[in-house]
C-alpha positions as CSV (number, residue, x, y, z in Angstrom):
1,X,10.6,-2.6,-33.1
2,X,11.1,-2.3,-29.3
3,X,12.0,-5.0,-26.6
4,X,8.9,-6.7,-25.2
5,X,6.9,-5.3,-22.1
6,X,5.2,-7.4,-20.0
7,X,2.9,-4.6,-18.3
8,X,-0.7,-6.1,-19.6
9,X,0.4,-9.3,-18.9
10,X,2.1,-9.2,-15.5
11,X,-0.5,-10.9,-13.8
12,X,-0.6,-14.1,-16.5
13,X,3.3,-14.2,-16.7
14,X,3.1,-14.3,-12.9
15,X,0.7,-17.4,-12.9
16,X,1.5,-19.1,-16.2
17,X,5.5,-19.4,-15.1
18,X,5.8,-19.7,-11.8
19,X,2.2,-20.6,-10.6
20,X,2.7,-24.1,-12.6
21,X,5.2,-27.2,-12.6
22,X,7.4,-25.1,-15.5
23,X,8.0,-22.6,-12.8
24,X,8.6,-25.3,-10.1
25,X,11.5,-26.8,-12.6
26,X,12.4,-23.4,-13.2
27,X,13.2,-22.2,-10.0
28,X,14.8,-25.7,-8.6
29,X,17.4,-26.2,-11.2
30,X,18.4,-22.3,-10.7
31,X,18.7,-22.4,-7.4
32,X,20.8,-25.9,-7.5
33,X,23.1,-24.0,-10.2
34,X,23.3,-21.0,-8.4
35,X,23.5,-22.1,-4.7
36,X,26.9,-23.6,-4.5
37,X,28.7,-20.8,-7.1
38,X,27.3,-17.7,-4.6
39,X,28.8,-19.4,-1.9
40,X,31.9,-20.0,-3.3
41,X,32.2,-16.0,-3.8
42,X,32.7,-16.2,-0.1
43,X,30.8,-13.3,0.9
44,X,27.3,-13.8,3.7
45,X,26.3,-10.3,2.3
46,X,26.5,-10.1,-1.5
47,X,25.0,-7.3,-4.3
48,X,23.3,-9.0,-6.6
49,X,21.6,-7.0,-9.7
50,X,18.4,-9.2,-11.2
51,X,18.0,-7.3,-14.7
52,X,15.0,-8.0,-16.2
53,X,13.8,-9.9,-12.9
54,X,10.0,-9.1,-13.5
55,X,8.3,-9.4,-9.9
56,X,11.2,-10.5,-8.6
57,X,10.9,-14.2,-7.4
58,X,14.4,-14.8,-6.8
59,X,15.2,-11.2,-6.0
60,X,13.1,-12.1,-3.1
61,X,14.3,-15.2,-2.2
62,X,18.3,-14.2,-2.5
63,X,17.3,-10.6,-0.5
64,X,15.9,-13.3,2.3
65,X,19.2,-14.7,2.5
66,X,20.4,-11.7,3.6
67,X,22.0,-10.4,0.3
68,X,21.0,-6.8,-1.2
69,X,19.2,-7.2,-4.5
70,X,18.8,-3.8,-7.6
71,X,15.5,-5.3,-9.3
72,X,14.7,-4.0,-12.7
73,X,12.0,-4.2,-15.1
74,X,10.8,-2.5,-18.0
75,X,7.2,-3.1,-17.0
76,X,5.8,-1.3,-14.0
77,X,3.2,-3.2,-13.2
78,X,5.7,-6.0,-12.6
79,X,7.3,-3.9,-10.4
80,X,4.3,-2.8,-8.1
81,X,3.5,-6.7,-8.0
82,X,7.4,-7.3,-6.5
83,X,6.0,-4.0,-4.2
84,X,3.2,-5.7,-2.6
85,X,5.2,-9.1,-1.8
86,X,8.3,-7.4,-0.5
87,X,6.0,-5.4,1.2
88,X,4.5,-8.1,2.5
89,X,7.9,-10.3,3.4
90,X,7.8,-11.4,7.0
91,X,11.7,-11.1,6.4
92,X,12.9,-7.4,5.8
93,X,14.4,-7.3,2.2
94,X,16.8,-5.6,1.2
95,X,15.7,-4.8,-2.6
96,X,15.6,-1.3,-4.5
97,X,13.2,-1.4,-7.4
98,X,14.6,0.4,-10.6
99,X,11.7,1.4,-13.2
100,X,13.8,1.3,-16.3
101,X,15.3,-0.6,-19.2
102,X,18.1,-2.7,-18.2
103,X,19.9,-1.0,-21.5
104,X,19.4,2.2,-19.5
105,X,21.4,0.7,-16.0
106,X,24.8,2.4,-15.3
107,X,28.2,1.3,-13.4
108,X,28.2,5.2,-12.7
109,X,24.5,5.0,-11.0
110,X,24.4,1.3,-9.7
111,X,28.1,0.7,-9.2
112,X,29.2,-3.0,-9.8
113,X,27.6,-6.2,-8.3
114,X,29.2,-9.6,-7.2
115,X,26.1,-11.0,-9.0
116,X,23.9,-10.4,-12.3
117,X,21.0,-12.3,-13.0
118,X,19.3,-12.2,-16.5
119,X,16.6,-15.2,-16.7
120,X,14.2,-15.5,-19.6
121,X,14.8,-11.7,-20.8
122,X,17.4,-12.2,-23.6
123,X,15.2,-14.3,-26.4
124,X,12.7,-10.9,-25.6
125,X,15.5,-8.4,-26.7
126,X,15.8,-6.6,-30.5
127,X,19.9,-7.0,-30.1
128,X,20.8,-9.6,-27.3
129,X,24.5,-9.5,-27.9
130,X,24.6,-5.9,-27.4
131,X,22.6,-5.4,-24.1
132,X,24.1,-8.6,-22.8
133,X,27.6,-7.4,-22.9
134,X,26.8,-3.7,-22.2
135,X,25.0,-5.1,-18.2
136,X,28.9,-6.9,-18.0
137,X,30.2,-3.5,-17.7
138,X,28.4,-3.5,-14.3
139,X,29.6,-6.9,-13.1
140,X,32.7,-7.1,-10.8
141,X,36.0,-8.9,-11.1
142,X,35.7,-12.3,-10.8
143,X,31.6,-11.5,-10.6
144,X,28.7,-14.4,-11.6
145,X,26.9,-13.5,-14.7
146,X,23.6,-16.0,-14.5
147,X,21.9,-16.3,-18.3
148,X,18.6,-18.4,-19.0
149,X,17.8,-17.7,-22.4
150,X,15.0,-19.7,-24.5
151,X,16.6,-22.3,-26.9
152,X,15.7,-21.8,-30.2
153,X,16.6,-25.6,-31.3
154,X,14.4,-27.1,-28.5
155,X,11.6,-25.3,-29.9
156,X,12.2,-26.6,-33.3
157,X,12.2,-29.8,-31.9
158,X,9.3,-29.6,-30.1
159,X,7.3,-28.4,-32.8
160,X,8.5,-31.0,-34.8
161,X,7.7,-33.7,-32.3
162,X,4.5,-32.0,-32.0
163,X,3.9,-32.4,-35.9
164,X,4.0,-28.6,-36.6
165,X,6.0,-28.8,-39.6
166,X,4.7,-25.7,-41.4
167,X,5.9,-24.1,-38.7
168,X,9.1,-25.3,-38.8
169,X,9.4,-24.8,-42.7
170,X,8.6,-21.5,-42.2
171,X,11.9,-21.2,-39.8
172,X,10.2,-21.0,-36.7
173,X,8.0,-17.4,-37.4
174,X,4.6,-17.4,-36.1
175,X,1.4,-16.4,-38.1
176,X,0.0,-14.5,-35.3
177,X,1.5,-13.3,-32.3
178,X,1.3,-15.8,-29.2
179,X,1.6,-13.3,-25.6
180,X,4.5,-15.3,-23.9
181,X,6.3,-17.2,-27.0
182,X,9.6,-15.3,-27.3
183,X,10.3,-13.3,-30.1
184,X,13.9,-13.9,-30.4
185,X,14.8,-17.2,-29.2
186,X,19.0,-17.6,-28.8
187,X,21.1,-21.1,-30.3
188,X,23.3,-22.3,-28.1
189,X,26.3,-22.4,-30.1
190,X,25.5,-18.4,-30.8
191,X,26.0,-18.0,-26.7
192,X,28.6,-19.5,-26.0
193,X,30.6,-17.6,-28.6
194,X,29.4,-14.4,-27.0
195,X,30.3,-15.8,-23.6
196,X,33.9,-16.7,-25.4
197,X,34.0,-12.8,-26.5
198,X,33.3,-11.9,-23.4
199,X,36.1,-13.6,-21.5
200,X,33.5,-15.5,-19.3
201,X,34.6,-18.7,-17.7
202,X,31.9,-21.3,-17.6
203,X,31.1,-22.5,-14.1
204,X,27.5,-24.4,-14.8
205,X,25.4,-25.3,-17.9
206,X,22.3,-26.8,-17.3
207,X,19.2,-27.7,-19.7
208,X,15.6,-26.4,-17.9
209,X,12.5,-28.4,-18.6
210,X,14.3,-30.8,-20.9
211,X,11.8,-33.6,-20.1
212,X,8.6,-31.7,-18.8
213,X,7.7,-30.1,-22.4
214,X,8.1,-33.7,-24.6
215,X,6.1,-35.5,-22.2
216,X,3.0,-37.6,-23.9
217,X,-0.5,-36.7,-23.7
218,X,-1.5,-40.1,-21.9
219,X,0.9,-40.2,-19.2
220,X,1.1,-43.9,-16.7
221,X,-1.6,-43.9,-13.9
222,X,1.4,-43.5,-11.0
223,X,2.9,-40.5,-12.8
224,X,4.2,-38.2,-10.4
225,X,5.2,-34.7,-10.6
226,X,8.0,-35.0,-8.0
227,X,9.7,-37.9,-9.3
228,X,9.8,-35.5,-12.5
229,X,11.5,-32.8,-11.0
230,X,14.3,-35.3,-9.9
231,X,14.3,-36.6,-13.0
232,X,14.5,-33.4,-14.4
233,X,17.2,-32.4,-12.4
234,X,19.5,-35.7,-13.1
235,X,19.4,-35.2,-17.2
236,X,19.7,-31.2,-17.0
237,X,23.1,-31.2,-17.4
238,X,23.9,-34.7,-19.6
239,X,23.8,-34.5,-23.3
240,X,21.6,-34.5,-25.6
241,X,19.4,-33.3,-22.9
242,X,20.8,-30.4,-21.6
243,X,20.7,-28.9,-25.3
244,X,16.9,-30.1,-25.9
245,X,16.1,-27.6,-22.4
246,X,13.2,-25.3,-23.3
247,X,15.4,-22.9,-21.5
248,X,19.1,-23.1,-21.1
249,X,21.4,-21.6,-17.9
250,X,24.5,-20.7,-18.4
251,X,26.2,-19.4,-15.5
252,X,30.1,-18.0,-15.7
253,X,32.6,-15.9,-14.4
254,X,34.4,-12.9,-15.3
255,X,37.5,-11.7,-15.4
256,X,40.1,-10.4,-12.5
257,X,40.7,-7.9,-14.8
């Protein structure tokens, strides 16, 4: 078995996650977890690695701020997709595109960053624990370590709302392979003990989309999408919400050490 590769679907990962409302409730409660905690590292120039970071969306927008971003991606036509809109920036960024497996990234080649992001990469990974804890060898002292990693209960429970119970008696394993449903989704419980291993210090947790994928069919006549992000963002980190997120964020800190 090997770690997925989005190469053949670049173009429909591109559109069906960030071209969409997911993507819009995606990106808004990152950036309102991760805002405050890179100021607070004190730096106005910081390195930031996004591992797994596909074409880049917030590699861009964190390189714009004037920080200097390592993007890399198993999939190389991600990477010629993050190409064409850096190229096309009218802000110079400062991002260096790495063609590799983030298993394959090295303290000894990269050095160490202030910052690692690893969003929606984990759940696609044969041995999370493993590859998780092997990109902390390249995170700095008192560094940011930014997970979102699918949530294996919330898809039980949405498939259980959604009256899919052979699904769910069958623990969750699909009868034919579905493009972007993750292969390995991650409990909770399970990440925060690796977080616990790890001698990471929790700054944020926050549920993502834990309204947007339970909504009803027939939805009121005034519904609107913007009074769902808020609403979105007020619950993400409230109980039994935050654990019901289709995605979960866990951002922490290491170590002085």
């Amino acid at each position: 078995m090997q770690d997925k590769n989005f190469d053949k679907l670049s173009l429909k990962f591109a559109k069906n996650i960030y071209g969409t409302t997911k993507g819009e409730i995606r990106a808004t409660v990152l950036w309102r977890d991760l805002a405050p905690a890179l100021a607070a590292q004190g730096k106005p120039r910081l390195r930031i690695l996004d591992a797994g970071g596909g074409f880049g969306f917030l590699s861009q927008k964190l390189a714009a701020l004037g920080h200097d971003v390592v993007l890399c991606d198993i999939s190389e036509q991600m990477l010629a997709l993050a190409k064409q809109q850096i190229a096309a920036s009218q802000t110079p960024l400062s991002i260096e595109l790495v063609h590799s497996p983030i298993q394959a990234l090295t303290a000894a080649q990269y050095g160490q960053f202030d910052v690692i992001l690893c969003h929606a990469v984990a759940e696609w990974l044969i041995d999370a624990n493993t590859t998780l804890n092997g990109l902390l060898s390249l995170l700095k002292p008192n560094g940011l370590f930014s997970l979102m990693f699918y949530n294996k209960e919330a898809l039980r429970f949405h498939s259980l709302v959604s009256g899919n119970f052979d699904y769910v008696k069958r623990d969750l394993v699909v009868k034919k392979k579905v493009g972007l449903t993750p292969t390995h989704p991650l409990y909770i419980e399970d990440v925060r003990q690796w977080f616990a291993q790890w001698q990471l210090t929790m700054v944020t947790q926050s549920g993502v989309r834990v309204i947007n994928d339970y909504l009803k069919t027939h939805l009121p006549p005034d519904f609107d999408t913007k009074q769902l992000i808020e609403m979105e963002l007020a619950y993400s980190q409230r109980e039994p919400y935050l654990s019901l997120g289709r995605y979960v964020h866990f951002l922490a800190q290491s170590s002085t050490k």
